[in-house]
C-alpha positions in Angstrom: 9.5 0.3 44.1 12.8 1.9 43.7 13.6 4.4 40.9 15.4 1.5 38.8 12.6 -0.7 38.9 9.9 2.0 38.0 12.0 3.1 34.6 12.2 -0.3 33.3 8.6 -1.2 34.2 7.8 2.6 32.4 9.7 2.6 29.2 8.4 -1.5 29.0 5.0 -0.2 28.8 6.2 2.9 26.2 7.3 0.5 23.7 4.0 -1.8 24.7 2.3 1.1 24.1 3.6 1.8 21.0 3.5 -1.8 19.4 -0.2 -1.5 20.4 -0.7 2.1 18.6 0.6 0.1 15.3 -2.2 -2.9 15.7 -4.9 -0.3 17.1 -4.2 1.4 13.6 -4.6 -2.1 11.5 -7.9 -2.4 13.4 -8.7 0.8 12.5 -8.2 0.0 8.8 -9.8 -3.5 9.5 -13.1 -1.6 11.1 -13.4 0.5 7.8 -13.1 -2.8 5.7 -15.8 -4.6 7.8 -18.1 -0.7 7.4 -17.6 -0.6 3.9 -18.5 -4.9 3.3 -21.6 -4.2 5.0 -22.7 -1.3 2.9 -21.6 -3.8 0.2 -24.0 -6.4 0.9 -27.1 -3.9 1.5 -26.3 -2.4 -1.8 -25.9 -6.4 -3.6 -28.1 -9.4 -3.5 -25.6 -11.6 -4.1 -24.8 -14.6 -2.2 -22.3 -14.3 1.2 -18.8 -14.6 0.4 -18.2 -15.8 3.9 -14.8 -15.5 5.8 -13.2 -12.9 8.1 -15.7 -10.2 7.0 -18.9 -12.6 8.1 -18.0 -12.0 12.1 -18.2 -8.6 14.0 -15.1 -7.1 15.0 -14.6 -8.1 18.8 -14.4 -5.4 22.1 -10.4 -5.5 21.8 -10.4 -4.7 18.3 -13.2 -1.6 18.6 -10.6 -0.5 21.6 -7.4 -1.0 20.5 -6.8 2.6 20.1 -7.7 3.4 23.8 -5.7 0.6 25.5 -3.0 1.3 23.5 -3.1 5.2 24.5 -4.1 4.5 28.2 -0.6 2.1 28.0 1.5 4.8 26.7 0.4 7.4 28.8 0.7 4.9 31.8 4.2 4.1 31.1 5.2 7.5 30.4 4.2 8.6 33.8 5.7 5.8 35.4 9.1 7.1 33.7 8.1 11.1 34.6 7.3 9.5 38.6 11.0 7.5 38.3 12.8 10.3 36.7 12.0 13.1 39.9 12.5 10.3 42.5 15.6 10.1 44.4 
């Protein structure tokens, strides 16, 4: 690849990787809601309310924060590799 080719393809997968640090953070707060329902329903007998909180959070969503770090840092050495090449 020649040194245009590997800046666009790096800073592409900055700004993926940054746009995935944002959702990585919802899941984050989306985890710590689905924690605190099921401490919730130990703690109440009450019937199931049902809904979003009713499925376990899937592999992408327990990741998201590692993807979204493993893009940055690939894209930002993909820029570092472009920037020293002639």
């Amino acid at each position: 690849m020649d040194r245009d080719t590997l800046l666009a393809v790096g800073f592409s997968l900055v700004v993926a990787g940054l746009a995935l640090r944002g959702f990585a953070s919802e899941a984050r707060r989306r985890l710590a809601r689905y924690r605190q329902h099921l401490l919730d329903e130990r703690k109440t007998e009450g019937v199931g309310r049902g809904g979003e909180m009713e499925r376990p959070p899937g592999w992408f969503t327990r990741n998201a924060g590692r993807i979204a770090n493993v893009v940055l840092a690939a894209g930002a050495l993909l820029v570092v590799i472009a920037l020293f090449r002639r």
